[in-house]
N, CA, C and O atoms as a CHARMM CRD file, in Angstrom:
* protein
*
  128
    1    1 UNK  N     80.57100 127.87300  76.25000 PROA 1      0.00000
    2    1 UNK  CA    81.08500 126.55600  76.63800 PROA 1      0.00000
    3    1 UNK  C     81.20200 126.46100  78.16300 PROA 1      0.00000
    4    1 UNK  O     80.75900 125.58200  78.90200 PROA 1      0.00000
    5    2 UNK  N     81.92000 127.59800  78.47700 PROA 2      0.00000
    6    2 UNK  CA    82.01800 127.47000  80.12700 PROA 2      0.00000
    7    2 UNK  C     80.21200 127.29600  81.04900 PROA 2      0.00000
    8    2 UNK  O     79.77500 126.44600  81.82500 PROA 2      0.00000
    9    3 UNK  N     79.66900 128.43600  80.50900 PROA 3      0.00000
   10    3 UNK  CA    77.81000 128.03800  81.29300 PROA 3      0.00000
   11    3 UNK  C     77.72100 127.11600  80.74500 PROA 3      0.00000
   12    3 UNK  O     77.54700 126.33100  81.67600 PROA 3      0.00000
   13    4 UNK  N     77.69600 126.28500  79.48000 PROA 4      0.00000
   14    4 UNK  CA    76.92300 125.30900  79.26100 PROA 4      0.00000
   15    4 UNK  C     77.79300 123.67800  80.23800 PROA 4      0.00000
   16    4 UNK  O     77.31100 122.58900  80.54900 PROA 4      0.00000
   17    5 UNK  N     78.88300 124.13900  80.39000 PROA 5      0.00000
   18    5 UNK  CA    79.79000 122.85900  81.33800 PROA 5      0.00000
   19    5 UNK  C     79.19700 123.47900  82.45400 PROA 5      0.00000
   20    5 UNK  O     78.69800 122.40400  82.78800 PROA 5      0.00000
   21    6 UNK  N     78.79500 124.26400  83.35000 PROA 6      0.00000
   22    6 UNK  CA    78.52600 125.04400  84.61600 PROA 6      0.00000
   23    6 UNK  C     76.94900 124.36900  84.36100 PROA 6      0.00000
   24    6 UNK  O     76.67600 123.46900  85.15500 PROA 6      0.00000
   25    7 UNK  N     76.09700 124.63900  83.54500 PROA 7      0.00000
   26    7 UNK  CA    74.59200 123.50600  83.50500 PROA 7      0.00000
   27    7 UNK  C     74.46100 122.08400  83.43800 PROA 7      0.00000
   28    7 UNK  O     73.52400 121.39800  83.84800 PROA 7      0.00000
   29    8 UNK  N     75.48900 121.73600  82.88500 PROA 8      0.00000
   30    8 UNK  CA    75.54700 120.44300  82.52200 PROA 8      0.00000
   31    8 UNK  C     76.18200 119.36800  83.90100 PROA 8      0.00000
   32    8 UNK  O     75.82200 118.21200  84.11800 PROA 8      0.00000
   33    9 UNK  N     77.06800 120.06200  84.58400 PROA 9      0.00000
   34    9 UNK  CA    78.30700 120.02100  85.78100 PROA 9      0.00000
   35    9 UNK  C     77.66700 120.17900  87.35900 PROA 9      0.00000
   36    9 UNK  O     78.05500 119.88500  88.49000 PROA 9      0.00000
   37   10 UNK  N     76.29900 120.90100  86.68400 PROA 10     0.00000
   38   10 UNK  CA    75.58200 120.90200  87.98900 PROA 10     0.00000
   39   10 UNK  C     74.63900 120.39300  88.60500 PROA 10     0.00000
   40   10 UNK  O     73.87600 120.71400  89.51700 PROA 10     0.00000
   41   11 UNK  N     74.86500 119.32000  87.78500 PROA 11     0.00000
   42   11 UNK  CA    74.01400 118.18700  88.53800 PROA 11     0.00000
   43   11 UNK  C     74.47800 117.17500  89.07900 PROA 11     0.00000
   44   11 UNK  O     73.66800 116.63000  89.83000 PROA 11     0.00000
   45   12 UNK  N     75.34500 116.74900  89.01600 PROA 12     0.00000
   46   12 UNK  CA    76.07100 115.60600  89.47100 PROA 12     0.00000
   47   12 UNK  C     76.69900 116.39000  90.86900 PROA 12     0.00000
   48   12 UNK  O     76.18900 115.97400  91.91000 PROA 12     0.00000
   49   13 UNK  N     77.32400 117.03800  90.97100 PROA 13     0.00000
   50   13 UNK  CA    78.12200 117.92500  91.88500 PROA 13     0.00000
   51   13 UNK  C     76.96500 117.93000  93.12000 PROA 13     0.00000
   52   13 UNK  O     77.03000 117.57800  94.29800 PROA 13     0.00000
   53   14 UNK  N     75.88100 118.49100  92.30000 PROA 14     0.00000
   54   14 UNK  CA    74.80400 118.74700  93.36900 PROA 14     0.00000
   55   14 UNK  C     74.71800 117.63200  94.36800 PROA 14     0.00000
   56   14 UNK  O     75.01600 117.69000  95.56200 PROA 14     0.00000
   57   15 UNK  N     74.30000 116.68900  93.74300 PROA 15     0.00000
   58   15 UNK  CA    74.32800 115.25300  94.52200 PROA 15     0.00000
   59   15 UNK  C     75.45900 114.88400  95.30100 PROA 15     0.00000
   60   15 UNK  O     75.35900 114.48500  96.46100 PROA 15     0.00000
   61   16 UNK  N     76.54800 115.01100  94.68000 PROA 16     0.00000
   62   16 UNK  CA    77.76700 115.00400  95.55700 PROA 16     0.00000
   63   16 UNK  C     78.12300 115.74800  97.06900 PROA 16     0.00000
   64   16 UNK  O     78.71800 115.15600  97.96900 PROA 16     0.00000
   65   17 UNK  N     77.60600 117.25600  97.16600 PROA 17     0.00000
   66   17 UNK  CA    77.42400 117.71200  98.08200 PROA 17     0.00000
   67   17 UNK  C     76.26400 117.83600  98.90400 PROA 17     0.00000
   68   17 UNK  O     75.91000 118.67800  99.72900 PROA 17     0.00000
   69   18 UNK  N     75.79800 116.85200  98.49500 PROA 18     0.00000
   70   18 UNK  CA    74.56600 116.55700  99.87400 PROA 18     0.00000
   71   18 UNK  C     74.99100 114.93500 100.09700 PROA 18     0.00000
   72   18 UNK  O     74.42900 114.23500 100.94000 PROA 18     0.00000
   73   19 UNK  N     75.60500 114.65600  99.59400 PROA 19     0.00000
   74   19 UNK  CA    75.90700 113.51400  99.77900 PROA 19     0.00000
   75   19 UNK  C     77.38700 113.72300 100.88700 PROA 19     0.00000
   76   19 UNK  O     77.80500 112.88300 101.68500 PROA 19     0.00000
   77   20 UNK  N     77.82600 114.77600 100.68100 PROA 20     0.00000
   78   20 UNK  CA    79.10100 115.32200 101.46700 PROA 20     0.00000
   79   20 UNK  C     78.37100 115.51200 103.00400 PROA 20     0.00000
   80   20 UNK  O     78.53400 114.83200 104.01700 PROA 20     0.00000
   81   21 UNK  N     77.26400 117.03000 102.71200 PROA 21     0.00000
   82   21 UNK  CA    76.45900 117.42100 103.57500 PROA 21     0.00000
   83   21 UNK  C     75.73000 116.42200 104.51900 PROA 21     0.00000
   84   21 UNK  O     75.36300 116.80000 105.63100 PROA 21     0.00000
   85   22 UNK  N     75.58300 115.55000 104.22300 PROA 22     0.00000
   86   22 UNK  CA    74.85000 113.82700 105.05200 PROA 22     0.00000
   87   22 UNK  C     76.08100 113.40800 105.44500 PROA 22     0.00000
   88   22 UNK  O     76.14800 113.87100 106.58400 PROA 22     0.00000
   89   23 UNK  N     77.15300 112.79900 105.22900 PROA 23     0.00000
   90   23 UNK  CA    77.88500 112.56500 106.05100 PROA 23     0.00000
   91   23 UNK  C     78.66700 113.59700 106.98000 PROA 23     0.00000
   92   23 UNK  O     79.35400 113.06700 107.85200 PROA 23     0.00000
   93   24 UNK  N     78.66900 114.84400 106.93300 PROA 24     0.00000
   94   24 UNK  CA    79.41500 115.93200 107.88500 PROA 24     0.00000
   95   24 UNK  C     78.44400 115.89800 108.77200 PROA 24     0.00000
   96   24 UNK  O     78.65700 116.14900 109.95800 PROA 24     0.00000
   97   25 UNK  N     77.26800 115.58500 108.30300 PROA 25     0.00000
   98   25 UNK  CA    76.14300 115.58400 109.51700 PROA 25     0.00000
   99   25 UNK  C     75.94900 114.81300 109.93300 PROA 25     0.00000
  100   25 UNK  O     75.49800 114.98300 111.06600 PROA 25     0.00000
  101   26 UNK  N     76.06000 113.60800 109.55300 PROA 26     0.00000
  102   26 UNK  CA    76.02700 112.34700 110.64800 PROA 26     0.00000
  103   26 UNK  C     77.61500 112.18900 111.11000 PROA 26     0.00000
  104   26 UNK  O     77.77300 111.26400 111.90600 PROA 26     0.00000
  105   27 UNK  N     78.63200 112.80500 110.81500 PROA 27     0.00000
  106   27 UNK  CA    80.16200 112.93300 111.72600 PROA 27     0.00000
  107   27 UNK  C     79.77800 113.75500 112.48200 PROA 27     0.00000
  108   27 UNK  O     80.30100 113.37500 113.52900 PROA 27     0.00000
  109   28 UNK  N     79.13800 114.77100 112.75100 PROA 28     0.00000
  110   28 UNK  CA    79.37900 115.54400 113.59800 PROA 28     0.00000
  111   28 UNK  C     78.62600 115.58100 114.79700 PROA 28     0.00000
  112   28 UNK  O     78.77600 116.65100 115.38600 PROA 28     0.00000
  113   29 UNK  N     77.68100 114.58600 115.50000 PROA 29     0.00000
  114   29 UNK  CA    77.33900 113.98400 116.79500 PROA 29     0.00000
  115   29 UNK  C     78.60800 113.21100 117.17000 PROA 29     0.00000
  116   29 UNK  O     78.77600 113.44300 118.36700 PROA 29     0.00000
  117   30 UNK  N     79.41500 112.54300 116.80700 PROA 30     0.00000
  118   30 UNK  CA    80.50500 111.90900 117.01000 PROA 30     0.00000
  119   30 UNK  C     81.68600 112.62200 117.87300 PROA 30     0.00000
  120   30 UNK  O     82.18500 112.38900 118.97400 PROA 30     0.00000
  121   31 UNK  N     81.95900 113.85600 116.59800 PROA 31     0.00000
  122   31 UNK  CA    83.03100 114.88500 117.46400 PROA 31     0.00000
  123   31 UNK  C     82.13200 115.42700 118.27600 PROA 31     0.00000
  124   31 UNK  O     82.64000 115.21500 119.37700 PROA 31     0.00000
  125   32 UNK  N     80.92300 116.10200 118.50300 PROA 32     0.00000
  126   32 UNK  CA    80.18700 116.48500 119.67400 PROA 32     0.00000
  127   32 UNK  C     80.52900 115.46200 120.82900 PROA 32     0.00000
  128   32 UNK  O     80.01200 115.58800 121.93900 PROA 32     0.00000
């Protein structure tokens, strides 16, 4: 149950942290 929520969980998340990763990267010319 836990891998199959960890396969299932990892896709959405994924997107989420590049979606995180794109904005820390376009904030961070700002604080530069």
């Amino acid at each position: 149950d836990i891998s199959d929520n960890k396969i299932t969980g990892s896709i959405p998340p994924s997107i989420g942290d590049l979606e995180h990763l794109l904005k820390l990267y376009l904030s961070f010319p700002l604080f530069l």
